[in-house]
C-alpha positions in Angstrom: 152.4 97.4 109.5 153.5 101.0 109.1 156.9 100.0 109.7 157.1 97.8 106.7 156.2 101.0 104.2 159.4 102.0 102.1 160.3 105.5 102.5 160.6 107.2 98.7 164.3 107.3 97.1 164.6 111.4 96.7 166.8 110.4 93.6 165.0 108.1 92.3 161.8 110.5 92.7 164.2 113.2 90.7 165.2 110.6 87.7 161.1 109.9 87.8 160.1 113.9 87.6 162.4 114.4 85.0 161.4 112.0 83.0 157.9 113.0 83.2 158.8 116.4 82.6 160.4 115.3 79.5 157.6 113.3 78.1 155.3 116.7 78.9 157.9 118.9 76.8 158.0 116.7 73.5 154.0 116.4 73.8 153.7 120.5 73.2 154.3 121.5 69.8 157.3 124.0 69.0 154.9 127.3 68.6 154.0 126.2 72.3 157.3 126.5 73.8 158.7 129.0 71.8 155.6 131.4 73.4 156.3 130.3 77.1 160.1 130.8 77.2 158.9 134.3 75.7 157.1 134.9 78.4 159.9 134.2 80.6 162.9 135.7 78.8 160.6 139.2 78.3 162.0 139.9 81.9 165.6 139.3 80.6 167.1 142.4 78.6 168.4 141.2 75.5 172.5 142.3 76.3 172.5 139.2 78.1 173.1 138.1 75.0 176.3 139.7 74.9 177.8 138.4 78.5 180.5 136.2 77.4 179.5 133.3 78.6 176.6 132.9 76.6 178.4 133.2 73.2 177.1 130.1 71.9 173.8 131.1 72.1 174.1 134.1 70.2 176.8 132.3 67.5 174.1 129.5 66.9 171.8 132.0 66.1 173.8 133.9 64.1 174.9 130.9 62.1 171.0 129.8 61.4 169.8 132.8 60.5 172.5 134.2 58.5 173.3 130.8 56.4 170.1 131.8 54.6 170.3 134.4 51.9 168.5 137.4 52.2 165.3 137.5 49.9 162.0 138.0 49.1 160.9 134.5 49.8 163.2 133.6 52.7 162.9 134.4 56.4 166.3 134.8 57.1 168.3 137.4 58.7 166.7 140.7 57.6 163.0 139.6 58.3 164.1 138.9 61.8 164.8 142.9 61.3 161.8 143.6 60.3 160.2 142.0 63.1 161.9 143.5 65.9 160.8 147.1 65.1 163.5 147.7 62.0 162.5 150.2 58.8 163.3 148.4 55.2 165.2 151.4 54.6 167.5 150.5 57.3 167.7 146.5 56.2 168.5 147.7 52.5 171.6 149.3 54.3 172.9 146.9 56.1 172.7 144.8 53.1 174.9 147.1 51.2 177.2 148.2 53.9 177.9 145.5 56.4 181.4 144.0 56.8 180.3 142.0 59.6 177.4 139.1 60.0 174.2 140.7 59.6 171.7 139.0 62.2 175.0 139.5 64.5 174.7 143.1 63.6 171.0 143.2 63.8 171.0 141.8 67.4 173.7 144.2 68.7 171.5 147.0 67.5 169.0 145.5 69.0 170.8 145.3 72.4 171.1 148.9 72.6 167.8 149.5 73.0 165.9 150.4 76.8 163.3 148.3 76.3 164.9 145.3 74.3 163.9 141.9 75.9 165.0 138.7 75.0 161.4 137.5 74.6 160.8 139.5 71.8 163.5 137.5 70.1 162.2 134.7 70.4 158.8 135.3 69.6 160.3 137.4 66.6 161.2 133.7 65.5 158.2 132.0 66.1 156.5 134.7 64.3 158.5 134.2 61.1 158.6 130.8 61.3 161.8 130.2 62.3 161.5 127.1 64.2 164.7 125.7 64.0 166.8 128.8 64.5 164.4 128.5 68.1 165.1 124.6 68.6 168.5 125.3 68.2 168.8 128.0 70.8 166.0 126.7 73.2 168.2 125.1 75.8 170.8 127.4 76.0 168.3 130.4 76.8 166.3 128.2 79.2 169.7 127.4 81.0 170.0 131.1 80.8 166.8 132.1 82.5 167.0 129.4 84.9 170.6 130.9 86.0 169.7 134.6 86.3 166.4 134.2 88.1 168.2 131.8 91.0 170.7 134.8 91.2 168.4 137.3 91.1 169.2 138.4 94.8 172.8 138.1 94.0 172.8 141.3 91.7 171.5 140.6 88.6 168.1 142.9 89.1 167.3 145.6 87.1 168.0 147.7 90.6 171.8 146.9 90.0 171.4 149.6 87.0 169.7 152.6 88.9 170.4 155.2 85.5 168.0 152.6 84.0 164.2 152.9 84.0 162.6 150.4 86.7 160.7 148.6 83.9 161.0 145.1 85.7 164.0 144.3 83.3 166.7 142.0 84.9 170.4 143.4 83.4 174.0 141.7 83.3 176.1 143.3 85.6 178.0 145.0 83.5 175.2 145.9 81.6 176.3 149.9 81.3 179.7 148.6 79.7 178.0 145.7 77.7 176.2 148.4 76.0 178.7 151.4 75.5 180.9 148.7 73.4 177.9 147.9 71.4 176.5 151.2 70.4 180.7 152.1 69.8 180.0 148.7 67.0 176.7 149.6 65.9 176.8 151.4 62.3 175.3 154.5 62.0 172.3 153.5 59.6 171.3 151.5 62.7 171.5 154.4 65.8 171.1 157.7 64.0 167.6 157.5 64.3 167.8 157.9 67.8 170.6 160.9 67.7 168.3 162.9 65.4 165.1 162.2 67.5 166.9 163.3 70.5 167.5 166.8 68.3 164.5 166.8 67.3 162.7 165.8 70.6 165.1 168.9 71.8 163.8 171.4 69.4 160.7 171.1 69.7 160.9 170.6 73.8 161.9 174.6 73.3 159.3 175.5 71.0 157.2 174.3 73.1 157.8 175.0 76.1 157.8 178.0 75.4 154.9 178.6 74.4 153.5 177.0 77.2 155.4 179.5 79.6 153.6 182.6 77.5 150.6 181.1 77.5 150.3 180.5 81.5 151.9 183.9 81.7 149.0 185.5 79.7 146.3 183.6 82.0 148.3 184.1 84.9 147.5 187.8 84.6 144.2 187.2 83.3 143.3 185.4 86.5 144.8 187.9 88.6 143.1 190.8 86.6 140.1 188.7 87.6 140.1 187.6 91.1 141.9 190.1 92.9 145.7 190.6 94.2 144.0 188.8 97.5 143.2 185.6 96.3 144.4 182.8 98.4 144.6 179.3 96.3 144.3 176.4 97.4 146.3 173.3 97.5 145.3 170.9 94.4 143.9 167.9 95.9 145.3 164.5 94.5 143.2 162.1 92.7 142.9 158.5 93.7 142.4 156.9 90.9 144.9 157.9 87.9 144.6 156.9 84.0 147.0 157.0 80.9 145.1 157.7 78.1 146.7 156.6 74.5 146.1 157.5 71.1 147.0 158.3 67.6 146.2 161.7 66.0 142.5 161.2 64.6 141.5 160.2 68.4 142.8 163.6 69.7 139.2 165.3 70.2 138.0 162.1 71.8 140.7 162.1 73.9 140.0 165.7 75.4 136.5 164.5 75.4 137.2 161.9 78.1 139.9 164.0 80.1 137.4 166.5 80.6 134.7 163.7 82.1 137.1 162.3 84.3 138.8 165.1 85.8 135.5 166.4 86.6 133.5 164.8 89.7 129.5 164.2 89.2 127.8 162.5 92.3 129.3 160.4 94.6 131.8 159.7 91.6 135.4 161.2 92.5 137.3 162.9 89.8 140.0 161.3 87.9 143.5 161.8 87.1 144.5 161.7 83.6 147.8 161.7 82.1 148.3 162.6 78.5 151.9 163.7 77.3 151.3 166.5 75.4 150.6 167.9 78.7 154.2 166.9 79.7 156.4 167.9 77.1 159.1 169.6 78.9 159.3 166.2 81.6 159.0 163.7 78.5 161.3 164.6 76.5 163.7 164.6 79.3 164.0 160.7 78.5 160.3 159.5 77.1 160.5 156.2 77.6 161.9 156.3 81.3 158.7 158.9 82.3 156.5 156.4 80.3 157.4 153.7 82.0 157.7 155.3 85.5 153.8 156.5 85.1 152.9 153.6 83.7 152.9 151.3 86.7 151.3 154.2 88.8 148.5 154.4 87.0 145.0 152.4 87.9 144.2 152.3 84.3 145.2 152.3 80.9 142.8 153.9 78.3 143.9 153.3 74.1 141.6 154.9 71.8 140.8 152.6 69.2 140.9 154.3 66.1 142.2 153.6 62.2 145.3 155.4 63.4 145.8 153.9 66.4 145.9 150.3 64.6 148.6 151.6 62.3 150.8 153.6 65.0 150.6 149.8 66.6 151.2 148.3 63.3 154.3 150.8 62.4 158.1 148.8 62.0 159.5 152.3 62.8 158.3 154.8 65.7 156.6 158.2 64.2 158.0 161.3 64.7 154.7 163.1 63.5 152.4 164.9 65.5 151.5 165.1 69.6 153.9 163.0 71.8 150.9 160.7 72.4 150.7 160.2 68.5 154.5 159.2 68.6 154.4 156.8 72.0 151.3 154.6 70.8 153.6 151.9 69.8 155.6 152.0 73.2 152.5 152.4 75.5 150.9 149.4 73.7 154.1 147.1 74.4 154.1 148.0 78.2 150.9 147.1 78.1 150.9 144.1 76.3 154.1 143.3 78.4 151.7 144.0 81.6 149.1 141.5 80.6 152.0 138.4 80.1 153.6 138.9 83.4 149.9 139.2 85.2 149.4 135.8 84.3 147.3 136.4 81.3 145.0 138.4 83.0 143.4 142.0 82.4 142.8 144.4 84.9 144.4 147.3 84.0 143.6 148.3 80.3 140.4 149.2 79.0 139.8 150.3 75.3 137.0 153.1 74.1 135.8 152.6 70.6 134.1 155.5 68.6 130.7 154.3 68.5 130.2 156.1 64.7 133.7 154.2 63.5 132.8 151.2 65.6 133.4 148.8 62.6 137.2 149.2 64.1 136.0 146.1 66.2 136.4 144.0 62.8 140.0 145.2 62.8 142.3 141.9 62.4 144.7 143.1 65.1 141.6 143.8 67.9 140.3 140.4 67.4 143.6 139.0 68.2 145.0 141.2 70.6 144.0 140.2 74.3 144.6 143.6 75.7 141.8 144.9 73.7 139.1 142.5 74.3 137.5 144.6 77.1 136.4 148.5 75.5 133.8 150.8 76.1 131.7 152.7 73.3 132.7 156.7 73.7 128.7 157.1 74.4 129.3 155.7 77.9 132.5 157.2 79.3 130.8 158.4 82.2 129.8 155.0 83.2 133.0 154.0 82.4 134.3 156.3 84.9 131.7 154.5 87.1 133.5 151.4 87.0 137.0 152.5 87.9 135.9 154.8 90.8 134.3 151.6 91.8 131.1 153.7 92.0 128.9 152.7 89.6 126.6 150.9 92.4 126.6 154.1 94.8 124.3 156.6 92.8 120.7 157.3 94.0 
């Protein structure tokens, strides 16, 4: 009889979940779970670090990684560096400067950066082999996660910091204060990089800018010489469908290649919108990575050029300051995107690569074959096919 069915114990149910969930855990192997709490914490900006109450977190840390010595043949302290986007020039100096605890120093740095995430830490670790720096941390930042996202609508979005880029970061509260004390703490062989590319972003913002100015000035007058004092323009129509396209130096030519294809219509295929940097110079270097960002989630596609320089820009520990601004964002454009591809559950619809079909043994690259994001490419021989695709009219031609 229905009536002698025993409804379920909902603690009892709890205890039994639990333990099942426990049973899955210690089945997956440390890589495993290192890489899915990355995942998670890459919403987290890394200052959370730094909110008090998570100061054991950050002293366990510390205390693993810095009870190692520094060398050649241990992973300790200044690898951990190395793998979060530090030069060896700047390790060698805190090495031979720092009154404080190095990783602790490291990681402060670290916080002070826009786009610092807490899963880059821990995959940082995993990547060097530092399991037990990770074991020793794990529950404390998954406590962490688990916290922050059930108070997400309680202020701890990335909304609560508007003078911060809407990158999909959640911040600490105080986030604005956490970080003016720690950049106050940071030594300067760890931030003058950014004073000086701020100069130099400045300097050459002038330059050129203005050169831009007399340039359009000169074909300003050349169009007017041309048409007449009674031409009457027309408003620019907008393009539906908008692309970022990314590159190192030696894929320049290609790049202006495909800009040119896209931005002009053939058939029933619209143009394209294309968005290179260069052609932004005064609004980038306003704050690059805030306009990088802010475009980047607008955009219907993102296009990399794989080229030899384009693996190394990717490859680089330090950002380069040479050449176009493109050149110099290849590194940041290619962590959005790989950023992107995690939080879309792994899957790919918004990135695809063009490969030079005469240097197409860059397929071979080590990095490509690993690299999800670049899985799907195009050969530069069929860009207007490519265009095809995204305009979604590939199927519409005569």
């Amino acid at each position: 009889m229905l009536s002698g069915l025993k409804t379920k114990n909902p603690a009892l149910e709890r205890i039994r979940d639990n333990g099942l969930n426990e049973e899955r855990i210690k089945q997956k192997t440390a890589e495993e779970q290192a890489e899915e709490l990355a995942v998670i914490l890459s919403r987290f900006h890394a200052s959370f670090l730094f909110v008090r109450e998570n100061d054991v977190i950050l002293q366990k840390l510390c205390i693993i990684m810095s009870s190692i010595p520094a060398g050649i043949h241990t992973n300790s302290w200044n690898v951990l560096a190395l793998e979060l986007g530090y030069s060896p020039l700047q390790v060698e100096c805190v090495k031979n400067t720092s009154k404080d605890d190095n990783t602790f120093l490291v990681l402060k740095s670290y916080a002070t950066r826009p786009d610092a995430d807490l899963g880059r830490i821990v995959r940082a670790l995993k990547n060097i082999r530092r399991m037990d720096a990770f074991m020793a941390v794990q529950q404390g930042l998954t406590a962490l996660a688990a916290k922050y996202d059930q108070n997400e609508d309680s202020g701890f979005s990335s909304t609560e910091c508007s003078n911060e880029p809407a990158d999909g970061l959640l911040y600490p509260p105080d986030f604005v204060k956490i970080r003016s004390q720690l950049e106050a703490q940071v030594f300067i062989t760890m931030k003058h990089l950014n004073r000086e590319i701020r100069e130099a972003r400045n300097e050459r913002r002038e330059e050129i800018v203005k050169a831009r100015e007399n340039a359009n000035r000169q074909r300003h007058r050349e169009d007017d010489r041309v048409q007449g004092a009674a031409v009457v323009r027309q408003p620019k129509a907008r393009a539906r469908y908008n692309v970022m396209i990314t590159y190192a130096d030696d894929g320049t030519e290609l790049a202006k290649m495909i800009t040119k294809t896209f931005r002009t219509s053939q058939g029933k295929r619209p143009q394209i919108g294309v968005l290179l940097l260069d052609e932004h110079v005064d609004k980038v270097l306003e704050n690059p990575e805030h306009f990088i960002i802010h475009y980047f989630h607008k955009m219907n596609y993102v296009i990399p050029i794989l080229t030899d320089g384009y693996m190394r820009a990717i490859g680089r520990a330090v950002q380069d300051e040479g050449g176009n601004l493109d050149n110099q964002y290849v590194q940041f454009v290619h962590d959005l995107c790989s950023k992107y591809y995690r939080r879309n559950s792994c899957r790919n619809d918004k990135i695809r690569c063009v490969v030079p079909i005469e240097k197409r043994s860059i397929l071979n690259h080590t990095h490509r074959k690993i690299d999800p994001i670049m899985a799907a490419y195009e050969y530069d021989t069929n860009i207007e096919e490519l265009a095809k695709r995204i305009t979604r009219t590939i199927d519409d031609d005569d």
